[in-house]
C-alpha positions in Angstrom: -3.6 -40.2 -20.8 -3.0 -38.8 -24.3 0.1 -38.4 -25.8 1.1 -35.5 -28.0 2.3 -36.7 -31.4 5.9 -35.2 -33.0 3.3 -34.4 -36.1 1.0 -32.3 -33.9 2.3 -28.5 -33.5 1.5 -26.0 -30.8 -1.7 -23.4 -31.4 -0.7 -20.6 -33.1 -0.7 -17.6 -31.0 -4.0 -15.2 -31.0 -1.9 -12.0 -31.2 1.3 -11.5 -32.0 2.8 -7.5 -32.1 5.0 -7.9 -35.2 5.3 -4.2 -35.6 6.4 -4.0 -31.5 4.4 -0.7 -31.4 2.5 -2.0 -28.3 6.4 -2.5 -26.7 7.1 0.8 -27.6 4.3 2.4 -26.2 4.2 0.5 -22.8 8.0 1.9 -22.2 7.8 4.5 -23.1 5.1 5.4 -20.9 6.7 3.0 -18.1 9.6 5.1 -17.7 8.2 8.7 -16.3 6.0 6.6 -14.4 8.6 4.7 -12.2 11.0 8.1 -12.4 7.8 9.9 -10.2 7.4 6.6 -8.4 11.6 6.5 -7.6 10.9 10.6 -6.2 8.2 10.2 -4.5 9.9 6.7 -2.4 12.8 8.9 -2.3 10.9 11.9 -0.7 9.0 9.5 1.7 12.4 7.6 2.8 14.0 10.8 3.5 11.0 12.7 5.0 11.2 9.3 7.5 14.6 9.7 8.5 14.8 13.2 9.3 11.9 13.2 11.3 12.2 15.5 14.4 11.0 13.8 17.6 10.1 16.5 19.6 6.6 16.4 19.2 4.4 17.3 22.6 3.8 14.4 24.9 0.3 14.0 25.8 -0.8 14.1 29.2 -3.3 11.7 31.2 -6.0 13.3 33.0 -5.9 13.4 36.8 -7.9 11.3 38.9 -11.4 12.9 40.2 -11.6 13.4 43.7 -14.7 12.3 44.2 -16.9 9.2 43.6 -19.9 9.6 41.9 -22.9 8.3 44.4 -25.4 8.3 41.4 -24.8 7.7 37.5 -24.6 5.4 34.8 -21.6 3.7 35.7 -22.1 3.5 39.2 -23.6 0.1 40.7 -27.2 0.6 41.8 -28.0 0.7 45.4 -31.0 -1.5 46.8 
């Protein structure tokens, strides 16, 4: 185990943004962004609850009536 010493200081950070430009930058561009983001949640919330239902059911196919003495689904006869 080592133990830190009280004389021993923490590394010095690689980069440090004193200006803040980078800060600047990233919000301002972070803000249009998450406005279209908020519209387009908004437009996909709403186009969900005021969906119409009425859409055509689908039908199943009726039964054929007849059997199929011969094919590739059929069993084979001996």
């Amino acid at each position: 185990m080592s133990e830190s010493s009280p004389q021993e200081s923490a590394p010095a950070p690689v980069f440090v943004d004193q200006s803040g430009l980078r800060s600047r930058r990233f919000r301002r561009l972070g803000w249009p962004v998450s406005v279209v983001g908020a519209i387009l949640a908004a437009a996909m919330g709403s186009s969900l609850i005021g969906m119409q239902s009425a859409a055509p059911t689908m039908e199943v196919p009726p039964e054929p009536t007849y059997v199929p003495t011969r094919g590739p689904l059929s069993p084979s006869l001996p």
